[in-house]
Backbone as ProteinMPNN parsed JSONL, in Angstrom:
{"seq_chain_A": "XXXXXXXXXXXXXXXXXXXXXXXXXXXXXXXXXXXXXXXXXXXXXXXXXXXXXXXXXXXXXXXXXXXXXXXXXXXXXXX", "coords_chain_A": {"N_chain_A": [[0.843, -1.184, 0.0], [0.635, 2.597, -0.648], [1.595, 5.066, 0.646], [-0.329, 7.938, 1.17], [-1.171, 10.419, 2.401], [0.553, 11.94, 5.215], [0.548, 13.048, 7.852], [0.479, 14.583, 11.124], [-1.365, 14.522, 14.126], [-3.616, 15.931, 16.375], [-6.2, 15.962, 19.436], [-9.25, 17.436, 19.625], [-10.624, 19.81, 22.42], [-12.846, 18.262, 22.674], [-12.049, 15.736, 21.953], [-11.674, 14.556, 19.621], [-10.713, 14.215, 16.036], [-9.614, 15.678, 13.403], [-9.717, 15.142, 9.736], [-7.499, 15.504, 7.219], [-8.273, 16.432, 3.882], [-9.584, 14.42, 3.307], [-11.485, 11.512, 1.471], [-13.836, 10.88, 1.602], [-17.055, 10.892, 3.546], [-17.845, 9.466, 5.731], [-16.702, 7.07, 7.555], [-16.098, 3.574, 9.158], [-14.807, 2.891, 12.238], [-12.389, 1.407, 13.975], [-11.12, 0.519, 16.778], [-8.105, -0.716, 18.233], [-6.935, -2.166, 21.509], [-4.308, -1.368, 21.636], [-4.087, 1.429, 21.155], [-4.31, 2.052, 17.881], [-5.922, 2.666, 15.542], [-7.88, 2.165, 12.66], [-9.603, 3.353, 10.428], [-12.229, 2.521, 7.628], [-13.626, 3.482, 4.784], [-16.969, 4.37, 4.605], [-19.908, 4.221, 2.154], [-23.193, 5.933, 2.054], [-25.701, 4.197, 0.853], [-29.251, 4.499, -0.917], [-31.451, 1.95, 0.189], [-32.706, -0.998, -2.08], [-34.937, -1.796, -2.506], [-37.966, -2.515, -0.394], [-37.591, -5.673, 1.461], [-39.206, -8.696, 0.214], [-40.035, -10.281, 2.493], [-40.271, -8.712, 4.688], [-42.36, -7.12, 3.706], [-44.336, -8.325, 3.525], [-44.744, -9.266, 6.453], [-45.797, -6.578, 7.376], [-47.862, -6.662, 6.282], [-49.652, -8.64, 7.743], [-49.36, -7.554, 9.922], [-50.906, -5.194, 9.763], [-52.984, -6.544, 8.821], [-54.135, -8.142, 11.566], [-54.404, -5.713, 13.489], [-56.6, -4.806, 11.777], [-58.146, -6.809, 12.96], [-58.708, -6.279, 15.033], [-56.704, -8.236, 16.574], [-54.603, -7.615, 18.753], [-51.881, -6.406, 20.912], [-51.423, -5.373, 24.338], [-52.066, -2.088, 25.207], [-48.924, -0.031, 26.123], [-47.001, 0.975, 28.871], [-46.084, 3.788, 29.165], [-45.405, 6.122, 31.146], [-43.674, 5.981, 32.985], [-41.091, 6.993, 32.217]], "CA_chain_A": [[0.0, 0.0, 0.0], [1.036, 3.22, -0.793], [1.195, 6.312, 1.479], [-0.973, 9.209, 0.264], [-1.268, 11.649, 2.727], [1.273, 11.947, 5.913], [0.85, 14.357, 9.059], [0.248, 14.643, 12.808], [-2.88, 15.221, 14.204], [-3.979, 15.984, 17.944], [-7.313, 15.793, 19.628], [-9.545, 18.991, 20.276], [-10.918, 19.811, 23.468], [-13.584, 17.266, 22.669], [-11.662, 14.586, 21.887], [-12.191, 15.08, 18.12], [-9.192, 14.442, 15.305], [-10.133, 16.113, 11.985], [-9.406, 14.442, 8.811], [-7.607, 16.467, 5.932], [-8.231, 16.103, 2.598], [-10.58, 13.158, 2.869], [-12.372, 11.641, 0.106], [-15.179, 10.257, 2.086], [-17.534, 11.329, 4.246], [-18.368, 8.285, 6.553], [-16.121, 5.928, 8.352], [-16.312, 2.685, 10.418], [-13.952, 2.655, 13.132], [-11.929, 0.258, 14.769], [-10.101, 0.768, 17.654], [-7.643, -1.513, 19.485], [-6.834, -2.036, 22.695], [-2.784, -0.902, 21.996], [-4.587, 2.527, 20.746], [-4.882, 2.253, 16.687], [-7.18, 3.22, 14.874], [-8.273, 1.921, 11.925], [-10.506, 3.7, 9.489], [-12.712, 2.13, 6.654], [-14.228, 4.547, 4.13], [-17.917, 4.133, 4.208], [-20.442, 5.21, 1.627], [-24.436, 5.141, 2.774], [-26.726, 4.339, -0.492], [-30.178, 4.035, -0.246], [-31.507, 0.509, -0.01], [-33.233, -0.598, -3.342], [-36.359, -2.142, -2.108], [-38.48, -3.417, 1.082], [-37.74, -7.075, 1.223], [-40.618, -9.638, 0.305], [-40.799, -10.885, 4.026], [-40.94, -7.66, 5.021], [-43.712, -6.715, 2.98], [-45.415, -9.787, 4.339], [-44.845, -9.079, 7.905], [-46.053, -5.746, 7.581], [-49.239, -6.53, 5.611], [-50.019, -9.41, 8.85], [-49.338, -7.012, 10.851], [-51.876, -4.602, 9.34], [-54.466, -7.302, 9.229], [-54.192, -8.295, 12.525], [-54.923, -4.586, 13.584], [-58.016, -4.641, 11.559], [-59.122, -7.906, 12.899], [-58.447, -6.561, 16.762], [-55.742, -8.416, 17.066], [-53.119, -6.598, 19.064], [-51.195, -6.231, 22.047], [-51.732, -3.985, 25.398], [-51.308, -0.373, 25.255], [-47.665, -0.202, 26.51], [-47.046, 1.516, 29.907], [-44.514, 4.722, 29.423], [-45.508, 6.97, 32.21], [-41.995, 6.207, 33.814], [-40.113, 7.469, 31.226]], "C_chain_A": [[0.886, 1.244, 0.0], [0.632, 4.329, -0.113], [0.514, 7.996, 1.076], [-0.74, 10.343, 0.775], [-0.591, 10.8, 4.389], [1.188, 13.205, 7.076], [0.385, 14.027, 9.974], [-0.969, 15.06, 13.047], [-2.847, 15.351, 15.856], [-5.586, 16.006, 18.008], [-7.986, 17.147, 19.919], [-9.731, 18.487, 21.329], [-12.171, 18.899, 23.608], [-13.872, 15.67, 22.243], [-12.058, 14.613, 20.641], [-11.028, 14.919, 17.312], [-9.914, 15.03, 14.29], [-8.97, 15.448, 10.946], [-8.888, 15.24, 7.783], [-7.554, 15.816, 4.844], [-8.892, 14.714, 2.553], [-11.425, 13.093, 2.075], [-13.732, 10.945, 0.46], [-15.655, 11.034, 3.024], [-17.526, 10.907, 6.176], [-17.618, 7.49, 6.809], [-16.228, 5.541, 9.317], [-14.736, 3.026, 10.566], [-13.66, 1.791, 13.827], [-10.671, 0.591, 15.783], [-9.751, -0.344, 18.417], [-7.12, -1.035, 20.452], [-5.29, -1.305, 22.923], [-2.703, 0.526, 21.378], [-4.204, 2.893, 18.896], [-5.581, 2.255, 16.577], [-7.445, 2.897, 13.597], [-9.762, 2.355, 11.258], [-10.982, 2.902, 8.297], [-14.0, 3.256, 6.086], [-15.797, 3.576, 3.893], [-18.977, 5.113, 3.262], [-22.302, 4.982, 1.651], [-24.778, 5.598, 1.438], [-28.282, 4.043, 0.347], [-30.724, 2.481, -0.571], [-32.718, 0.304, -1.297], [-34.713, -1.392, -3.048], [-36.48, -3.042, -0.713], [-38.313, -4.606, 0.78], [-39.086, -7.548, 0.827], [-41.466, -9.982, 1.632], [-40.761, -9.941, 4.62], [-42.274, -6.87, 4.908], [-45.097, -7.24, 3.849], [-45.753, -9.083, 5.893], [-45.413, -8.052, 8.457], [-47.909, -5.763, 6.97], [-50.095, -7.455, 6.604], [-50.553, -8.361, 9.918], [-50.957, -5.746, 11.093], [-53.522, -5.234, 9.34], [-54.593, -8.072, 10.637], [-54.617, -7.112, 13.427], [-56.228, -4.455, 13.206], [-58.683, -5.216, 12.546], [-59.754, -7.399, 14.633], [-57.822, -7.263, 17.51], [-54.224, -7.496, 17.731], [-52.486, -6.621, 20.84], [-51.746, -5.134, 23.09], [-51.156, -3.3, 25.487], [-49.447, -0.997, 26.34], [-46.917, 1.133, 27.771], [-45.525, 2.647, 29.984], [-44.195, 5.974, 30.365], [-44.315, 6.961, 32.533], [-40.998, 6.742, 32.836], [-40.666, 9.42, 30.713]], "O_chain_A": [[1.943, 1.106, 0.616], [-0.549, 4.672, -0.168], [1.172, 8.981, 0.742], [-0.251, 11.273, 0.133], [-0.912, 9.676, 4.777], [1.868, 14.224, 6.958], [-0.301, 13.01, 9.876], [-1.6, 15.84, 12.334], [-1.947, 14.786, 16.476], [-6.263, 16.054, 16.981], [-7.285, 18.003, 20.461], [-9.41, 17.342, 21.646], [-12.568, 18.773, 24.767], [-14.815, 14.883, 22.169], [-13.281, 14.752, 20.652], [-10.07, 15.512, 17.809], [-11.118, 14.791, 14.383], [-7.774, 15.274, 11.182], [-9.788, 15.862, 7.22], [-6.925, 14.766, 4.708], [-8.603, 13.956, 1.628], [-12.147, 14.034, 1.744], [-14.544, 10.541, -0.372], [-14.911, 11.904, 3.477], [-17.348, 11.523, 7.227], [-17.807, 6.649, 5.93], [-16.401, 6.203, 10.341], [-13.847, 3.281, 9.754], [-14.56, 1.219, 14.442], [-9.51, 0.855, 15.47], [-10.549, -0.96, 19.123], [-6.796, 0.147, 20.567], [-4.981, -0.779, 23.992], [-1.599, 0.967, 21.06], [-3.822, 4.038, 18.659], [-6.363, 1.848, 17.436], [-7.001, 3.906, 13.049], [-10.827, 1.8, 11.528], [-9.993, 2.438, 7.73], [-14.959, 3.696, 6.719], [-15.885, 2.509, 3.286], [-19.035, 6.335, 3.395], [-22.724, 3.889, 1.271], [-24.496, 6.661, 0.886], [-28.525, 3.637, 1.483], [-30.352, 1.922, -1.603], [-33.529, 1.201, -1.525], [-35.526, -1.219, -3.956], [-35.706, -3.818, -0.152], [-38.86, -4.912, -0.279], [-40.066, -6.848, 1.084], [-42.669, -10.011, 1.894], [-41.469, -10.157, 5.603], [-42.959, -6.245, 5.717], [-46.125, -6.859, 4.408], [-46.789, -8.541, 6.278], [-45.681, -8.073, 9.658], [-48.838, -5.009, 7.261], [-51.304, -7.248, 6.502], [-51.623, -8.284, 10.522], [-51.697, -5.547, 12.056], [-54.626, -4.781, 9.641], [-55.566, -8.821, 10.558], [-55.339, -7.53, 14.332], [-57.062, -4.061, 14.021], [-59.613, -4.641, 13.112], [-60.721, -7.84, 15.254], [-57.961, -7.278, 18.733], [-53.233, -6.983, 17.211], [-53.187, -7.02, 21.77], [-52.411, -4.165, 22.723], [-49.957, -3.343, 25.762], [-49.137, -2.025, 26.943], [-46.363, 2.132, 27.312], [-44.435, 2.484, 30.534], [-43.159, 6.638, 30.401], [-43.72, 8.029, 32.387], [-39.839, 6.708, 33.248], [-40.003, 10.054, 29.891]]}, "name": "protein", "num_of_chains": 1, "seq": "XXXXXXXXXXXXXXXXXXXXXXXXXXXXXXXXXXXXXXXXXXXXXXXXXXXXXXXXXXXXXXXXXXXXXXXXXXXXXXX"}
């Protein structure tokens, strides 16, 4: 692999490095325990359709609602 870009970085006051000259937006991170860091350039698309068994599960779900099938209200006062 070939070295592209080379410099020092420090952390801000919020623990923060900034990236220069990056060609991505989005990276997973991997940090080990002997403090590297490993970056992988991610790029978010949107997904190209609802699954089938999704579809399904959602159209059950819908007729089970009609039918009066359903669960008890769900208690969030404590929160």
């Amino acid at each position: 692999m070939q070295v592209i870009n080379n410099y020092n970085a420090h952390t801000d006051s919020k623990k923060r490095i900034t990236l220069r000259k990056s060609k991505y937006d989005y990276y997973h991170v991997k940090e080990y325990d002997n403090g590297c860091l490993v970056l992988e350039p991610r790029e978010l698309v949107k997904p190209k359709n609802i699954s089938d068994k999704a579809l399904k599960v959602m159209d059950e779900s819908v007729a089970n609602l009609k039918k009066g099938r359903m669960s008890a209200p769900v208690d969030l006062s404590d929160f």
